[in-house]
C-alpha positions in Angstrom: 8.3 -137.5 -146.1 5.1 -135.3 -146.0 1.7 -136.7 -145.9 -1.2 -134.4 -147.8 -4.9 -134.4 -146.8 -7.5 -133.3 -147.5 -9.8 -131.6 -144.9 -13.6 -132.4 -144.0 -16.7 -130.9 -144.2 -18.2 -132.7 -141.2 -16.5 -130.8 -138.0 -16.8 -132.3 -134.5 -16.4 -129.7 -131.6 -18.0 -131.5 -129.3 -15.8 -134.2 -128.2 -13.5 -133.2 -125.7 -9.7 -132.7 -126.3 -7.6 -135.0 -124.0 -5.3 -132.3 -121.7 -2.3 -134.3 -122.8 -3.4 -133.3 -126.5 -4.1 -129.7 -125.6 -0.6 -129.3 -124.1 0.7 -130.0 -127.5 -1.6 -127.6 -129.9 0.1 -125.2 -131.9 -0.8 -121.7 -133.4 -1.8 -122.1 -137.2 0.7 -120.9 -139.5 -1.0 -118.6 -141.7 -3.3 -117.0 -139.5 -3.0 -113.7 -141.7 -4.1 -114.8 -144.4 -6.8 -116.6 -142.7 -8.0 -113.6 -141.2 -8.0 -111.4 -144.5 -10.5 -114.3 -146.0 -12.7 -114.2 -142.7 -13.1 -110.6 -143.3 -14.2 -110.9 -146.9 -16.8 -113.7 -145.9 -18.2 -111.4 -143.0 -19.5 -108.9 -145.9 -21.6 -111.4 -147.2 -25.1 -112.2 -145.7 -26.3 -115.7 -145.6 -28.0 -115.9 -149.1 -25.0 -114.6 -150.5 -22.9 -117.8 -148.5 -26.0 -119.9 -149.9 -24.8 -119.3 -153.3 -21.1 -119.1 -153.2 -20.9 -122.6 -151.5 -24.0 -124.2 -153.2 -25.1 -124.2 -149.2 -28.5 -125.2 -147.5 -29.8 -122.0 -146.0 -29.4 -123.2 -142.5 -25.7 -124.4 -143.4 -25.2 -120.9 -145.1 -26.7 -119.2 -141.7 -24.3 -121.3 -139.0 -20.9 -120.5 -141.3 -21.9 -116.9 -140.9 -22.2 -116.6 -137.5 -18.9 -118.9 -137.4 -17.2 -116.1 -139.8 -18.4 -113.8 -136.8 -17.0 -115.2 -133.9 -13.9 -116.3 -135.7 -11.0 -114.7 -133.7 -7.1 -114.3 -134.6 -6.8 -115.4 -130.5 -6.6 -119.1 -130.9 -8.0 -121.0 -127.1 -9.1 -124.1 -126.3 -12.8 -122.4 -125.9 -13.3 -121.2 -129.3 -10.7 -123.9 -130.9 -9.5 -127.7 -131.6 -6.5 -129.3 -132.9 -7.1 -129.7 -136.2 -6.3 -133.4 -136.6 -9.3 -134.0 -134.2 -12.0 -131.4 -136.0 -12.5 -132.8 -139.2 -15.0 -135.5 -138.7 -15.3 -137.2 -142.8 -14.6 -140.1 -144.7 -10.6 -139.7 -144.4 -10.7 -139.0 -140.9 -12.7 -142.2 -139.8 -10.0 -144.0 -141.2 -7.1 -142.0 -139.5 -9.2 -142.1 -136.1 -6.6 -139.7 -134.6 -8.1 -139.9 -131.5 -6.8 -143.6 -130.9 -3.3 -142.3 -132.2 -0.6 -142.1 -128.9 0.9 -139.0 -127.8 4.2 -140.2 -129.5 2.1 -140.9 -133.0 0.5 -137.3 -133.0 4.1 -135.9 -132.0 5.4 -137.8 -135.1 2.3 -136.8 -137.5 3.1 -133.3 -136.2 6.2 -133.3 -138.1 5.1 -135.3 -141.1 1.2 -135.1 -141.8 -0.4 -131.6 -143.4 -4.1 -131.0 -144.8 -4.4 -128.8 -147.0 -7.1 -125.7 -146.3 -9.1 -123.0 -147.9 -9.3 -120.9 -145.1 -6.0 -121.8 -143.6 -3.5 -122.5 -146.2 -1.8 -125.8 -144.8 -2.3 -127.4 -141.3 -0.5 -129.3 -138.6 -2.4 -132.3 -137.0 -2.5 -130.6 -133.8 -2.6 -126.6 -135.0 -5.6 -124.6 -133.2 -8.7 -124.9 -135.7 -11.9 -122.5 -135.2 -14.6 -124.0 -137.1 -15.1 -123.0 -140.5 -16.6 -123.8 -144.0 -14.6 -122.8 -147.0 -13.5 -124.9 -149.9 -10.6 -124.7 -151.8 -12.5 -124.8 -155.0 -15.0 -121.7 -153.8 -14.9 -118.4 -155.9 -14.2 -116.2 -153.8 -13.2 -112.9 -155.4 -10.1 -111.3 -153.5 -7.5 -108.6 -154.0 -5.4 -111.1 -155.5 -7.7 -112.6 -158.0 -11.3 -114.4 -158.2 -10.9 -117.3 -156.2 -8.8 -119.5 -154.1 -5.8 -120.8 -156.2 -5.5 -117.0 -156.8 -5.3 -115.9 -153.2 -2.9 -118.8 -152.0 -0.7 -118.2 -155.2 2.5 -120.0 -154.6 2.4 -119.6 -150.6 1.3 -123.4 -150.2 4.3 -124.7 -152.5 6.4 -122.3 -151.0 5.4 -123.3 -147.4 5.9 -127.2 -148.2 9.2 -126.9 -149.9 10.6 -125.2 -146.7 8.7 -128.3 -144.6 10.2 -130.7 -147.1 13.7 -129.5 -147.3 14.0 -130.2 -143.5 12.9 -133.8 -143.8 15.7 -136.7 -144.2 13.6 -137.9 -147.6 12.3 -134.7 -149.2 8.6 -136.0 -150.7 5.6 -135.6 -150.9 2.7 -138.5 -150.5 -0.4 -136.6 -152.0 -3.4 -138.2 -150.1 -5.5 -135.2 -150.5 -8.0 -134.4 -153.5 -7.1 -132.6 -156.6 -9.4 -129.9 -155.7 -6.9 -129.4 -152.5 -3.5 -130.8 -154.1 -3.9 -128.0 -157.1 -3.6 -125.2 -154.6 -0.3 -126.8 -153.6 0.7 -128.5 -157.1 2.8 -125.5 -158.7 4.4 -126.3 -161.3 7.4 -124.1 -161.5 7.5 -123.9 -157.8 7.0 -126.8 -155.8 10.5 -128.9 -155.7 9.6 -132.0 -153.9 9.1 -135.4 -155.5 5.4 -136.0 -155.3 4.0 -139.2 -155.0 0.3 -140.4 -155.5 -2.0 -143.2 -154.5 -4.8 -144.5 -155.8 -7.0 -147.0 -154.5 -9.4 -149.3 -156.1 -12.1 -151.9 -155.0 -14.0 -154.6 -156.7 -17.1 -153.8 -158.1 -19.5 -155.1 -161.3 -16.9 -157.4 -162.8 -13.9 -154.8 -162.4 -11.2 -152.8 -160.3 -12.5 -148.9 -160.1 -12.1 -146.3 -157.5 -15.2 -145.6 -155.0 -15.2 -142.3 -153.7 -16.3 -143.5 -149.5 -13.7 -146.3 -150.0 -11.1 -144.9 -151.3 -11.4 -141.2 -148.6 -11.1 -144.1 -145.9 -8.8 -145.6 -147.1 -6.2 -142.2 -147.4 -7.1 -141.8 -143.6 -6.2 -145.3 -143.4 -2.5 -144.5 -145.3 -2.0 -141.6 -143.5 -2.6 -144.0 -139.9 -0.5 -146.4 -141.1 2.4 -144.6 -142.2 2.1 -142.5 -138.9 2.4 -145.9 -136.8 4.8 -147.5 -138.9 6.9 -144.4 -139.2 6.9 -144.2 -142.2 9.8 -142.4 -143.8 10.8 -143.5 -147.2 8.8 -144.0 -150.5 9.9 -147.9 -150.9 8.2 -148.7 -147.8 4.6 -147.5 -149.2 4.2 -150.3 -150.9 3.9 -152.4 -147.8 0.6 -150.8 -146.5 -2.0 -153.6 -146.1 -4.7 -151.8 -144.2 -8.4 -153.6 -144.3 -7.5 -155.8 -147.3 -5.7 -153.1 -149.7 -2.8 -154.4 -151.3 -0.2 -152.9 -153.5 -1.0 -153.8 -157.6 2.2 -153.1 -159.1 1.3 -154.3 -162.8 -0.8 -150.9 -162.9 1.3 -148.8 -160.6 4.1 -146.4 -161.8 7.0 -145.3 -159.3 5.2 -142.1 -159.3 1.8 -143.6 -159.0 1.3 -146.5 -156.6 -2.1 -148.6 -157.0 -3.5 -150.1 -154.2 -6.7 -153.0 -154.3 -8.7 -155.0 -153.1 -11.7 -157.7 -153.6 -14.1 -157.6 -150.9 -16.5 -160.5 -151.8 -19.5 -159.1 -153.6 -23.3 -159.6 -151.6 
């Protein structure tokens, strides 16, 4: 099975990467592509950023000297695995950096966040910081945003990835604005499963946005420290209170709650 993220706005490059960590980073897989966006984001000046990503200025002026010194030569000076990078919501509760060598070997092989700039990454592929959202319009030779430049290449990519898994599905962890750059219809073969998770709040069950981010870190932990390799055992995660609802779930669709008690 393949796990999908979503990645983070909040980067951390400041931490330092363990050696043991290091020796296992991997080249990005679409570096390319990545680099034919970088050079369509280095014509634009920072007002220009400001707008296309609804930025701060001083958010707009760092991603354009980070389009600058973006290189195709991936080191552990200008880069960090990417499982380690992203610094949100999702990636508090996957707090990769307590995972063992043997859990970010085995997340290697079945974890993937999906990217603007990068297409799809591995836990531990090289990442050089970057802002770019999957939802931004940005005009390319292929169309006028995203979905248009990625086409089918991210289906494509993770059919290949899931054919060469012993359970060929997909558990979609990542946002809609991500999964639709991945969610083609007449190309991507997989089974896909979702989850949804819901919390207690004024008198009924309903889905809170920090929650339920941590708590698709918190799946994706779990299943990488369970090993978790077949869509039956989902159902089991029990992760800071969640538990599987199966009167609302569908086998496509699996509900997860919970009732923290209410201040």
């Amino acid at each position: 099975m393949i796990f999908l993220l979503s990645p983070a706005k909040s980067l951390d490059y400041d931490s330092p990467v363990p050696e043991a960590v290091a020796a296992q980073a991997t080249l990005p897989q679409f570096v390319p592509e990545a680099a034919e966006l970088v050079a369509l984001l280095r014509e634009k000046t920072p007002a220009d950023v400001a707008e296309l990503m609804s930025l701060s200025d001083a958010l707009a002026t760092l991603n354009v000297a980070r389009y600058a010194l973006w290189s195709t030569e991936f080191t552990p000076a200008n880069s960090k695995p990417a499982v380690l990078a992203f610094n949100g919501d999702v990636y508090e509760g996957l707090a990769a950096s307590t995972l063992s060598a043997a859990d970010l070997a085995w997340a290697q092989q079945h974890v993937r966040v999906l990217s603007g700039l990068y297409g799809v990454l591995r836990p531990l592929d090289w990442m050089q910081p970057y802002r770019l959202e999957m939802g931004t319009a940005l005009a390319n030779a292929r169309g006028g945003n995203l979905y248009a430049y990625w086409g089918d290449r991210i289906a494509a990519h993770l059919n290949t990835v899931c054919a060469a898994q012993a359970c060929p599905v997909i558990v979609n962890l990542a946002s809609q604005e991500y999964f639709k750059a991945a969610d083609r219809k007449k190309v991507l073969k997989p089974r896909v499963i979702e989850c949804q998770f819901e919390d207690w709040k004024g008198g009924r069950y309903k889905i809170i946005s920090f929650y339920a981010k941590r708590a698709r870190g918190l799946m994706a932990r779990w299943a990488v420290t369970q090993r978790i390799d077949m869509p039956e055992r989902l159902t089991a995660f029990d992760l800071e209170g969640y538990a599987f609802a199966p009167e609302c779930s569908a086998p496509d669709r699996l509900v997860f709650r919970r009732r923290l008690i209410e201040s």
